[in-house]
TIVO-2410 file (N, C-alpha, C; in nm, 3 decimals):
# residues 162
REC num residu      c1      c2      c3 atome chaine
REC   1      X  -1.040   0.871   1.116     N      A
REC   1      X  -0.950   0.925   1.014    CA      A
REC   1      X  -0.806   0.899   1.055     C      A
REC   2      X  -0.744   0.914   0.961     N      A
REC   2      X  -0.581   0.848   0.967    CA      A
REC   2      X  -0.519   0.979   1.016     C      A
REC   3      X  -0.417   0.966   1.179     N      A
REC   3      X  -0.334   1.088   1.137    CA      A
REC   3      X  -0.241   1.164   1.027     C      A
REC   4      X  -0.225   1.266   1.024     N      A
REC   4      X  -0.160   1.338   0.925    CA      A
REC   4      X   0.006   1.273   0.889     C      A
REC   5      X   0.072   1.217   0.962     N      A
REC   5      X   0.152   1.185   0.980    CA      A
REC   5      X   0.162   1.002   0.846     C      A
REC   6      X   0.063   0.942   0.929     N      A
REC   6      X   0.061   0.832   0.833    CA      A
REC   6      X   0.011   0.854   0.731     C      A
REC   7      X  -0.077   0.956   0.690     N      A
REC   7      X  -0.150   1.011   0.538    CA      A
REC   7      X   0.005   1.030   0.464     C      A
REC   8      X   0.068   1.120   0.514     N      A
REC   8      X   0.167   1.166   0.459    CA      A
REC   8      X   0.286   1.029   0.427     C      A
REC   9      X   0.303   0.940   0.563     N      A
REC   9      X   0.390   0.847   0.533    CA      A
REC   9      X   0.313   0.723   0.424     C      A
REC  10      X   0.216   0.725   0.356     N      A
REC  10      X   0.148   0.672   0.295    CA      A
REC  10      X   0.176   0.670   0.151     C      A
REC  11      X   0.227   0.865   0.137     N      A
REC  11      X   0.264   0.921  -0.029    CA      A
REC  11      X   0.384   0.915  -0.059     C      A
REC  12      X   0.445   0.811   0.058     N      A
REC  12      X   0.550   0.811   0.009    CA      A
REC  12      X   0.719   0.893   0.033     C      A
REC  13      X   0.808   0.824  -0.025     N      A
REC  13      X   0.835   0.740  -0.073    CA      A
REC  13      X   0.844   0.617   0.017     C      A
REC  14      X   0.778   0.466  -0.049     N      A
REC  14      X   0.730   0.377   0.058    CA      A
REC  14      X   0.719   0.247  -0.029     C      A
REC  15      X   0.738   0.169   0.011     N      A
REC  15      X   0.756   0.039  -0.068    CA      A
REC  15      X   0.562  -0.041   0.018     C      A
REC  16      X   0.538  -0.115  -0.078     N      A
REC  16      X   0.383  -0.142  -0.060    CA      A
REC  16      X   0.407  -0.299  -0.028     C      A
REC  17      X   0.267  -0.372   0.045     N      A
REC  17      X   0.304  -0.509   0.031    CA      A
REC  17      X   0.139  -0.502   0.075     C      A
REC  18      X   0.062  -0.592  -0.043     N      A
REC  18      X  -0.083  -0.650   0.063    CA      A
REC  18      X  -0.087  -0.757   0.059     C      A
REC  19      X  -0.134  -0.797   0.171     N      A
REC  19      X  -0.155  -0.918   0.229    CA      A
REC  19      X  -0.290  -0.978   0.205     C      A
REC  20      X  -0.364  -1.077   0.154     N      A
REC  20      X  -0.488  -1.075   0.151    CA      A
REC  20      X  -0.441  -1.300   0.223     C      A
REC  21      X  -0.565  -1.299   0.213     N      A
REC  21      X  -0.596  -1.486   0.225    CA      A
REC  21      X  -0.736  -1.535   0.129     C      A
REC  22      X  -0.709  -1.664   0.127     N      A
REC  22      X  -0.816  -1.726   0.063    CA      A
REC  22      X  -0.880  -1.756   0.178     C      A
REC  23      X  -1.046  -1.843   0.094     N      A
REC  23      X  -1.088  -1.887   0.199    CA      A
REC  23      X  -1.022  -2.039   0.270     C      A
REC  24      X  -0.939  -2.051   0.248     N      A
REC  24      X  -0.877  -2.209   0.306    CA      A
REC  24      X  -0.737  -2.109   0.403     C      A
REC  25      X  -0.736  -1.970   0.426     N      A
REC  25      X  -0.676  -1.939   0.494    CA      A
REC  25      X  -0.534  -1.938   0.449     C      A
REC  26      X  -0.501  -1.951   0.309     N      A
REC  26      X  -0.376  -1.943   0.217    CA      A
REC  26      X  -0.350  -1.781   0.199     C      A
REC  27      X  -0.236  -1.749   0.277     N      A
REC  27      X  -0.192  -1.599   0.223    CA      A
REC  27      X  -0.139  -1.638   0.097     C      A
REC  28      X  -0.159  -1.471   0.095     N      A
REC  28      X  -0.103  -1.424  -0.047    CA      A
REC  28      X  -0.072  -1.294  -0.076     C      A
REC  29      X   0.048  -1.248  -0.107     N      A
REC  29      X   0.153  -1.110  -0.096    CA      A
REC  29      X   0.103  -1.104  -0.230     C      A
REC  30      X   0.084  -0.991  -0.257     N      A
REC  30      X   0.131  -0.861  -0.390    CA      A
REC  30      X   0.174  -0.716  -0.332     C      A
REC  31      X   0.286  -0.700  -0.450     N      A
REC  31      X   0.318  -0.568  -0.485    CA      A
REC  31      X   0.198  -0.438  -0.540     C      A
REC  32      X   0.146  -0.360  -0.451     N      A
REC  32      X   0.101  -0.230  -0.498    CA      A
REC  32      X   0.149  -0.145  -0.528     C      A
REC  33      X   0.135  -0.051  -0.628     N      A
REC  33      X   0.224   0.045  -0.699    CA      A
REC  33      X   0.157   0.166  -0.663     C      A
REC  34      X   0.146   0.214  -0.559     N      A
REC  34      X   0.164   0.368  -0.498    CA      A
REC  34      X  -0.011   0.321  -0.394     C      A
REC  35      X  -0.034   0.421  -0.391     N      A
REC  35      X  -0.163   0.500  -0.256    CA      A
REC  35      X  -0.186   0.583  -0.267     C      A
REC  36      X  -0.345   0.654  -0.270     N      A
REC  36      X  -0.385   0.738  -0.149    CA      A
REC  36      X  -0.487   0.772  -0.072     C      A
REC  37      X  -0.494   0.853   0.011     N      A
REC  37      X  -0.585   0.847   0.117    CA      A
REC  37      X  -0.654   0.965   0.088     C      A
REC  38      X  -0.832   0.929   0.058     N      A
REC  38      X  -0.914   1.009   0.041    CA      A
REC  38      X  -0.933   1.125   0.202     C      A
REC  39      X  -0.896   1.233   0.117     N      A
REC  39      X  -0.959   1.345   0.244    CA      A
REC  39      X  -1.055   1.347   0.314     C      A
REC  40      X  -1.181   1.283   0.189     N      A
REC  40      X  -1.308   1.314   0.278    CA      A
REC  40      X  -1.344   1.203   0.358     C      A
REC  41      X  -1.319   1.095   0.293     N      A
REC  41      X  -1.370   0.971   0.361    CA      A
REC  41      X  -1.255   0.900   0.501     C      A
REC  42      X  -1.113   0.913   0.446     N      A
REC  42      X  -1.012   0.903   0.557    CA      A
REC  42      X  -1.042   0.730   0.484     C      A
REC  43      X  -1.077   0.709   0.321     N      A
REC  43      X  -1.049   0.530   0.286    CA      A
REC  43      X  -0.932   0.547   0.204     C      A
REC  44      X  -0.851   0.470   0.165     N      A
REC  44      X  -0.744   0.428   0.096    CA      A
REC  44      X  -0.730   0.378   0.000     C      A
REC  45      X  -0.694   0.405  -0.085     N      A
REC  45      X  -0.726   0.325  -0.256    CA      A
REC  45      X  -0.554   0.335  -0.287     C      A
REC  46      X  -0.554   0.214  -0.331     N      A
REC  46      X  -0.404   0.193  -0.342    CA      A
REC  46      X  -0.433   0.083  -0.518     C      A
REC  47      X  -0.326   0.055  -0.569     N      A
REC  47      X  -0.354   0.002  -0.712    CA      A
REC  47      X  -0.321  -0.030  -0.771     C      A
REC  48      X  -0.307  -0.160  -0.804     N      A
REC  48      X  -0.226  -0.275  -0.925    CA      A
REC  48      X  -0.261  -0.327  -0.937     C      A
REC  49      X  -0.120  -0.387  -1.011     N      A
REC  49      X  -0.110  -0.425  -1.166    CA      A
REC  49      X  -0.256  -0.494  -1.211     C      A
REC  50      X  -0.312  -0.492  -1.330     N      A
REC  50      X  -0.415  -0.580  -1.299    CA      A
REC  50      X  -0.409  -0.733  -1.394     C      A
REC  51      X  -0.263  -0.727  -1.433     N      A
REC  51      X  -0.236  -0.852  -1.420    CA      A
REC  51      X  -0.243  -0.946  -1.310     C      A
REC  52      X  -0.209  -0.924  -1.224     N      A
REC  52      X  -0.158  -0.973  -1.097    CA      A
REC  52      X  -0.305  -0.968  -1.006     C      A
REC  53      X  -0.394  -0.904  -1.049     N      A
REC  53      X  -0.500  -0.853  -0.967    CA      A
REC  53      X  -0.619  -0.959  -0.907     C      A
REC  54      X  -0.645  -1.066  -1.022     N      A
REC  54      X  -0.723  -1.133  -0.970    CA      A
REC  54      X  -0.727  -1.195  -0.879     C      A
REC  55      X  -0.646  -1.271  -0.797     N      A
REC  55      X  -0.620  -1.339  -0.667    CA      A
REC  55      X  -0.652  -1.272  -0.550     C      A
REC  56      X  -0.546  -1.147  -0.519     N      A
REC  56      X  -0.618  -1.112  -0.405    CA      A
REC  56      X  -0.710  -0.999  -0.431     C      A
REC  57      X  -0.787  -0.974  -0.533     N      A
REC  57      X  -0.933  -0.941  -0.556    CA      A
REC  57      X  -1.038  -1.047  -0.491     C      A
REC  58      X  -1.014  -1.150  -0.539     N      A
REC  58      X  -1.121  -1.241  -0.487    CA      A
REC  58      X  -1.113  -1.288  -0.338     C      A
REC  59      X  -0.988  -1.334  -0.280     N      A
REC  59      X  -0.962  -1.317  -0.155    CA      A
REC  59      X  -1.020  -1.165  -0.082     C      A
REC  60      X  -1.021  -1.086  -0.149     N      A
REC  60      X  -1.086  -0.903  -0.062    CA      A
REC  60      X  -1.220  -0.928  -0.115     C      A
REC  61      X  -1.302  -1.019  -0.185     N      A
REC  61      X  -1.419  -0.993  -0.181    CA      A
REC  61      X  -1.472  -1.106  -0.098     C      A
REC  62      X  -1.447  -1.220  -0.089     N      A
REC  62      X  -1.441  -1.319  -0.026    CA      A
REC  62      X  -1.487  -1.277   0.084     C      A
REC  63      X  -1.357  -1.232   0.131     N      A
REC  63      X  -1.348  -1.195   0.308    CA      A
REC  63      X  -1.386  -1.062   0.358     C      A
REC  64      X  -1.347  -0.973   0.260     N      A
REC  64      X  -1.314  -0.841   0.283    CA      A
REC  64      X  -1.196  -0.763   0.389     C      A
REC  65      X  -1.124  -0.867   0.392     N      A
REC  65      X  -0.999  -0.802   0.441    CA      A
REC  65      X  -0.834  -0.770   0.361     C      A
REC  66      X  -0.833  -0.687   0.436     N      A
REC  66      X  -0.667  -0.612   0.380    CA      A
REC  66      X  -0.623  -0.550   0.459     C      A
REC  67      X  -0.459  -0.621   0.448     N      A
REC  67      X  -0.340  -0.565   0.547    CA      A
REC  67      X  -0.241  -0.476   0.428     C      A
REC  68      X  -0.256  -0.412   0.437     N      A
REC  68      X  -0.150  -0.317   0.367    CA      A
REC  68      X  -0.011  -0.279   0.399     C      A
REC  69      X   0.041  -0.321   0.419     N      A
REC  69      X   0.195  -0.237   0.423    CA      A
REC  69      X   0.279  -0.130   0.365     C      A
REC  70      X   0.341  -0.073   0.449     N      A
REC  70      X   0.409   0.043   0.365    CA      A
REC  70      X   0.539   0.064   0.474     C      A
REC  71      X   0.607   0.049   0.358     N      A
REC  71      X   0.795   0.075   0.464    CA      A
REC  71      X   0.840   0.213   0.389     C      A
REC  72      X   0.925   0.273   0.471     N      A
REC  72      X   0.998   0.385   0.429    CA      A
REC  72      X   1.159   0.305   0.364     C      A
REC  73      X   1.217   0.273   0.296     N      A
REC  73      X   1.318   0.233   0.278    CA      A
REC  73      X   1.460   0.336   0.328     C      A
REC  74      X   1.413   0.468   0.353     N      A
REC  74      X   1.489   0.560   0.425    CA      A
REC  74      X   1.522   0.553   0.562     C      A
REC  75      X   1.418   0.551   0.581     N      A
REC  75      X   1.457   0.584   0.767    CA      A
REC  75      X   1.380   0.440   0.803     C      A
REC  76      X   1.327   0.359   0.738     N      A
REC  76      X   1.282   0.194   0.768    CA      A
REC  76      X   1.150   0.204   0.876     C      A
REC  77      X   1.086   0.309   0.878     N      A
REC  77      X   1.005   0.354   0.939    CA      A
REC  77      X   0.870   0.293   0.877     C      A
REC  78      X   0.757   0.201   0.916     N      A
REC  78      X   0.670   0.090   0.873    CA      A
REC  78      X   0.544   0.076   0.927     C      A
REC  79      X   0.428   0.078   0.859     N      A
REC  79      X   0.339   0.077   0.929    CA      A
REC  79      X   0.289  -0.062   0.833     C      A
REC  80      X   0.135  -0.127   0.921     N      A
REC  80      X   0.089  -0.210   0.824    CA      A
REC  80      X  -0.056  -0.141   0.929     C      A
REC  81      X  -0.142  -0.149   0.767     N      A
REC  81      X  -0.277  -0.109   0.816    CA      A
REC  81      X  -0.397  -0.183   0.765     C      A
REC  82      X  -0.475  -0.247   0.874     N      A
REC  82      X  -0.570  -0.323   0.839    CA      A
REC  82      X  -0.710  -0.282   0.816     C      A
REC  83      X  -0.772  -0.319   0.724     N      A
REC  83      X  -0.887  -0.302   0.723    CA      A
REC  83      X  -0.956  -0.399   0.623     C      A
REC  84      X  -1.126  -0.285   0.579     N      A
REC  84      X  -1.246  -0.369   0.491    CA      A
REC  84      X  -1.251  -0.319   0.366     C      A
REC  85      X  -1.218  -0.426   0.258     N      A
REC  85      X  -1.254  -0.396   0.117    CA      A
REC  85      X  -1.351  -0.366   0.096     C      A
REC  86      X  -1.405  -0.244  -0.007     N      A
REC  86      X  -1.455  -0.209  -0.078    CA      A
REC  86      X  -1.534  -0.232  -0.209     C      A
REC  87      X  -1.402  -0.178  -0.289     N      A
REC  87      X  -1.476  -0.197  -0.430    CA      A
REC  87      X  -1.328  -0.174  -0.487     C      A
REC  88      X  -1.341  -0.223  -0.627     N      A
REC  88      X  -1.216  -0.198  -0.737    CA      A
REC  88      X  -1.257  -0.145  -0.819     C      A
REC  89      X  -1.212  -0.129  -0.952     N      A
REC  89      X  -1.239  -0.056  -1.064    CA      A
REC  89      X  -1.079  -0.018  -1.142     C      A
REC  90      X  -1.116  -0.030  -1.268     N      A
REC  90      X  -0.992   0.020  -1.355    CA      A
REC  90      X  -0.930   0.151  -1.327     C      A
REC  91      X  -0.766   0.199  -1.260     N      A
REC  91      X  -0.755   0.324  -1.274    CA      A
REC  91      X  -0.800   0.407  -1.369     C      A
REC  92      X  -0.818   0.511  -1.328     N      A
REC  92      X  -0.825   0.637  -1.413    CA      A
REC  92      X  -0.693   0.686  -1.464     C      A
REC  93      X  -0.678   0.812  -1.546     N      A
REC  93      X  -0.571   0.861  -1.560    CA      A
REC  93      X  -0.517   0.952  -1.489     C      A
REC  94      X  -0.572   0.998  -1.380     N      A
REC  94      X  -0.523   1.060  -1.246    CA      A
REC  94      X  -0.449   0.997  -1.166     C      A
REC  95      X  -0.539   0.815  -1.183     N      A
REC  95      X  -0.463   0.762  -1.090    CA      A
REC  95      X  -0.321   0.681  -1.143     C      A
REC  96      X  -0.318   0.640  -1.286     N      A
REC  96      X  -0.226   0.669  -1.340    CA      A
REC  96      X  -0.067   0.759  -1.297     C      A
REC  97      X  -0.148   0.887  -1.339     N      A
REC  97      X  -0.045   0.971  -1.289    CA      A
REC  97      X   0.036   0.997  -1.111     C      A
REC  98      X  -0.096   0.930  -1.075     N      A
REC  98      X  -0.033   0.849  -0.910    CA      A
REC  98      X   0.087   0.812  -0.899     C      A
REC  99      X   0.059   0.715  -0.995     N      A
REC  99      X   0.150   0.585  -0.981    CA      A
REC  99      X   0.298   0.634  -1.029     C      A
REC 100      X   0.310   0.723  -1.093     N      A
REC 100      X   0.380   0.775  -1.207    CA      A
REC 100      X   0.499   0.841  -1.063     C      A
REC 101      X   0.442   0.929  -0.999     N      A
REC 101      X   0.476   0.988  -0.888    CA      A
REC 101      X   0.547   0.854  -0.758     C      A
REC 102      X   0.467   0.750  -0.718     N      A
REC 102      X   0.507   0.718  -0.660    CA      A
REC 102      X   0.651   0.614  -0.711     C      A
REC 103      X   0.641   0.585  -0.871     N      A
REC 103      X   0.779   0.566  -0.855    CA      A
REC 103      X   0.897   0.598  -0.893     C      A
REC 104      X   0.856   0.782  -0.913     N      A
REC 104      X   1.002   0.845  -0.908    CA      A
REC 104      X   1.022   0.850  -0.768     C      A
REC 105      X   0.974   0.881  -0.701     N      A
REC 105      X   0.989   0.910  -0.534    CA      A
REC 105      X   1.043   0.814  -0.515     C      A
REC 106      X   0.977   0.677  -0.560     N      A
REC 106      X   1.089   0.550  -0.445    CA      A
REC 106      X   1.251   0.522  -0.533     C      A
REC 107      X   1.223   0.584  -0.669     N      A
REC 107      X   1.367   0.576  -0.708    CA      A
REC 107      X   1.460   0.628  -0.678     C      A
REC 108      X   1.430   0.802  -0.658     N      A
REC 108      X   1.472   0.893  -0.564    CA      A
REC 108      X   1.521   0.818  -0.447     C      A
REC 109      X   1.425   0.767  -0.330     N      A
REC 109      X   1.470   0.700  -0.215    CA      A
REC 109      X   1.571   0.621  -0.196     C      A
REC 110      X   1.552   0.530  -0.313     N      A
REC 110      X   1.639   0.379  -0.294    CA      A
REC 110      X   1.791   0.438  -0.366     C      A
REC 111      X   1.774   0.568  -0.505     N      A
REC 111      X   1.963   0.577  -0.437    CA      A
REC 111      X   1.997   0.684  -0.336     C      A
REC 112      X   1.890   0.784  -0.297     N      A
REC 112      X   1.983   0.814  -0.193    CA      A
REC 112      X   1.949   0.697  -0.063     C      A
REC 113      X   1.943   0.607  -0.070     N      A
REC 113      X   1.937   0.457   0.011    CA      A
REC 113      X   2.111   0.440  -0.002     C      A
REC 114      X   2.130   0.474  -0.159     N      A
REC 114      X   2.241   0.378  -0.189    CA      A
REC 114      X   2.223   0.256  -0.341     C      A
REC 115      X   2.175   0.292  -0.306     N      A
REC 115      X   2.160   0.200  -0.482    CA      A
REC 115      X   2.194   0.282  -0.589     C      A
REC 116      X   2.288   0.199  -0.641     N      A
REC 116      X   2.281   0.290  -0.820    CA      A
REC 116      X   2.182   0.281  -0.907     C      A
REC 117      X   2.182   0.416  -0.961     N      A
REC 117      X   2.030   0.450  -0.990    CA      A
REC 117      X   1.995   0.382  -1.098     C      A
REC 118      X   2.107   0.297  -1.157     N      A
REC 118      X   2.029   0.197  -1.304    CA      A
REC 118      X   1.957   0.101  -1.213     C      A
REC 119      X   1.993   0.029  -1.088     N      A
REC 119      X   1.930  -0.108  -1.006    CA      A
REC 119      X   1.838  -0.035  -0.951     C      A
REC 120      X   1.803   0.057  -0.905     N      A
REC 120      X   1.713   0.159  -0.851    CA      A
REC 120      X   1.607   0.157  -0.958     C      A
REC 121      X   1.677   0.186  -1.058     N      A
REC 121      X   1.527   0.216  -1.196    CA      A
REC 121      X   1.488   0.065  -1.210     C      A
REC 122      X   1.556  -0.030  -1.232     N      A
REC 122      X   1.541  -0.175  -1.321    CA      A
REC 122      X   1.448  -0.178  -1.178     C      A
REC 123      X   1.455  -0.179  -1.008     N      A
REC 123      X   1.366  -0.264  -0.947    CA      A
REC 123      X   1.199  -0.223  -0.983     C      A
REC 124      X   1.248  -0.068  -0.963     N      A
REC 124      X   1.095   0.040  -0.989    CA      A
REC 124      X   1.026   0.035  -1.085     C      A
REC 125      X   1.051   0.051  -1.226     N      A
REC 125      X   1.052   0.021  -1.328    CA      A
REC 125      X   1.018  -0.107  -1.402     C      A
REC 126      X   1.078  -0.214  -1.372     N      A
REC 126      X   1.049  -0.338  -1.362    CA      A
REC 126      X   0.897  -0.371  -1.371     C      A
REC 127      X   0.853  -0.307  -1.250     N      A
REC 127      X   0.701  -0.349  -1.201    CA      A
REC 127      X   0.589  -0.342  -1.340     C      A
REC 128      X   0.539  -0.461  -1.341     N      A
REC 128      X   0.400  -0.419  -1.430    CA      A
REC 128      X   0.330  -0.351  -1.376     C      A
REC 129      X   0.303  -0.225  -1.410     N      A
REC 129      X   0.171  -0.183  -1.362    CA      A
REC 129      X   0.039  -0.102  -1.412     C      A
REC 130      X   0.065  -0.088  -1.600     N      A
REC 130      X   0.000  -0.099  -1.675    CA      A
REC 130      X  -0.093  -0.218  -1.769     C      A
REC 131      X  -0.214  -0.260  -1.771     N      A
REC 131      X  -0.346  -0.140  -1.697    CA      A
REC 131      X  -0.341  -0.167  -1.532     C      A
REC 132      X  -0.388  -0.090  -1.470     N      A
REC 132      X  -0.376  -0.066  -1.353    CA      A
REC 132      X  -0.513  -0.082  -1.274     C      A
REC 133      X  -0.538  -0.179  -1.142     N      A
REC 133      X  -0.685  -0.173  -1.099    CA      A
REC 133      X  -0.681  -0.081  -0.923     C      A
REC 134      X  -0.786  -0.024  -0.911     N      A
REC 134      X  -0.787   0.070  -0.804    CA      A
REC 134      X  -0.851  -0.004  -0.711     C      A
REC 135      X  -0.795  -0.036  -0.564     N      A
REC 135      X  -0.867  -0.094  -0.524    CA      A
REC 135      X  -0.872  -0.041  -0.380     C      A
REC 136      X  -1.019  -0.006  -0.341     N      A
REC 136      X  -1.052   0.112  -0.224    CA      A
REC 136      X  -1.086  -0.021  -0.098     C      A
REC 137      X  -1.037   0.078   0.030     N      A
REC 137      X  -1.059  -0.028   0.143    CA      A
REC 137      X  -1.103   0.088   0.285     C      A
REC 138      X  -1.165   0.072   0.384     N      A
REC 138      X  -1.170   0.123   0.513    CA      A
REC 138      X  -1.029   0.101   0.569     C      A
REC 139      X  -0.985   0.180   0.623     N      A
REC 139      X  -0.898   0.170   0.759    CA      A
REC 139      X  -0.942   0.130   0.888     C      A
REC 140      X  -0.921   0.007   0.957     N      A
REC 140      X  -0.931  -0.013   1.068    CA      A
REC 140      X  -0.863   0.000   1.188     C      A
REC 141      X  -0.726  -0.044   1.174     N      A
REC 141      X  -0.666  -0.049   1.272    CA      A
REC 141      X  -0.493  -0.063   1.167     C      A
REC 142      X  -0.405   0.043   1.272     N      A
REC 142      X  -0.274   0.070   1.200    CA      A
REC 142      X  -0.185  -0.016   1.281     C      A
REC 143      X  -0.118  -0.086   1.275     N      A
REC 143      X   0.014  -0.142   1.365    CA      A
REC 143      X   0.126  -0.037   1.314     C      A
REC 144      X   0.242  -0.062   1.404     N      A
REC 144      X   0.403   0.022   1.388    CA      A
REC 144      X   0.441  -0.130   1.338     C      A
REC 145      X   0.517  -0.134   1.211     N      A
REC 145      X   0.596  -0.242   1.204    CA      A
REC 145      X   0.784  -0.155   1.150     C      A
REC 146      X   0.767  -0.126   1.201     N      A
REC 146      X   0.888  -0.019   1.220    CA      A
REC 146      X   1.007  -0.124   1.320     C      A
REC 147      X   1.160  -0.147   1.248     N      A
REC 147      X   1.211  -0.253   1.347    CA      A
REC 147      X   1.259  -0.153   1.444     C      A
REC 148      X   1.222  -0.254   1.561     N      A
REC 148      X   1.301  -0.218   1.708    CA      A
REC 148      X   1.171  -0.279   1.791     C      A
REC 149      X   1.182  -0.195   1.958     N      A
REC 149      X   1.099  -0.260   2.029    CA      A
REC 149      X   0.949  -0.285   2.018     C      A
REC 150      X   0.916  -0.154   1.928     N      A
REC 150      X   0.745  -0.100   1.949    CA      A
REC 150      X   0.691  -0.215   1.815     C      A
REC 151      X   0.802  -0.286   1.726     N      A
REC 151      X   0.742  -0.355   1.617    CA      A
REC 151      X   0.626  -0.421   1.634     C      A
REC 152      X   0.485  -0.465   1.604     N      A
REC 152      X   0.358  -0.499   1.609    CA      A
REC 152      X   0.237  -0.453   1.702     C      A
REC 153      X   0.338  -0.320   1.726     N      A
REC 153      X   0.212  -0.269   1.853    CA      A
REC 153      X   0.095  -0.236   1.791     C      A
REC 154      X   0.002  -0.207   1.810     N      A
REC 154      X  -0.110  -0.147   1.758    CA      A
REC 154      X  -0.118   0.011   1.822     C      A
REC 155      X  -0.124   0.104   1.718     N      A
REC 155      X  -0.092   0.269   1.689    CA      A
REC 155      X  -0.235   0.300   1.705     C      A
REC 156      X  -0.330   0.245   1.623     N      A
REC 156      X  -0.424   0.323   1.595    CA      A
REC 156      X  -0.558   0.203   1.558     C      A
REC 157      X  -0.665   0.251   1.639     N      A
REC 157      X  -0.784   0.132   1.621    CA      A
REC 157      X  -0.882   0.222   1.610     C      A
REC 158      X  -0.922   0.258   1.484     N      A
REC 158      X  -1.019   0.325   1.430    CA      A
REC 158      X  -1.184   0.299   1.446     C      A
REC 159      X  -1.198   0.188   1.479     N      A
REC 159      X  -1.333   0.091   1.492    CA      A
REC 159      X  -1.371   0.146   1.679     C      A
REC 160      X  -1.220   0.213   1.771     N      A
REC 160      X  -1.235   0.253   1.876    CA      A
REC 160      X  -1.278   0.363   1.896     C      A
REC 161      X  -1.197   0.455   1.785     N      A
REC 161      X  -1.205   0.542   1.785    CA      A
REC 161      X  -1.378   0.648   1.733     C      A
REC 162      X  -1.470   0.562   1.703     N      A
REC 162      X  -1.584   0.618   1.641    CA      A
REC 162      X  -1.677   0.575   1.717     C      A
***
């Protein structure tokens, strides 16, 4: 299970990035529009656009891997967490209302960042992320990608830990 600490730095407010590959070993970045981390299971379902969705869907079924990222744009505080895909499925309207949450919070963030809050809304806002696909993964192992010395250490190896 994930400490309390990264559960929490998970909800935010946190800018997303997953990483997936093909099978010819071609990355490929998308934007996720919020997270969260099931209590009971300690898996992660994070969820977009599902325009954007098919690529690294098939790359996470392919392989079954996912690097997730999540930065604090406040205090620049960063984790990236790896693990095994799951399953997807169309949000719900709970999870909807997720999403809804995570981007007043990062709008919130980015002006007290400093941004004026119209470039703040246009980046947040901006995002497609209606209809929306949910896509659940294991946690394996957390790195700090937080800048300074400790950047790519490995925090947390869950596969050790059980």
């Amino acid at each position: 299970m994930l400490p309390t600490d990264i559960v929490k730095h998970i909800q935010g407010p946190v800018v997303f990035g997953l990483g997936t590959r093909d099978a010819n070993l071609k990355s490929r970045h998308t934007m996720p529009t919020g997270a969260v981390v099931d209590k009971d299971s300690g898996n992660i379902r994070f969820f977009l656009a599902t325009a954007i969705a098919a690529e690294p869907l098939a790359d996470m079924e392919d392989n079954a891997q996912v690097a997730l990222a999540c930065g604090n744009p406040l205090n620049h505080v960063a984790y990236q967490i790896k693990g095994r895909y799951l399953s997807s499925r169309p949000a719900n309207d709970v999870e909807l209302a997720i999403i809804m949450i995570w981007r007043k919070k990062l709008i919130a963030a980015l002006t007290d960042f400093g941004l004026p809050e119209a470039m703040a809304q246009q980046f947040v806002l901006g995002f497609v992320w209606r209809p929306a696909t949910a896509v659940t993964f294991r946690p394996v192992q957390v790195f700090d990608q937080t800048p300074g010395p400790g950047a790519g250490k490995l925090v947390l190896d869950l596969e050790d830990a059980s």
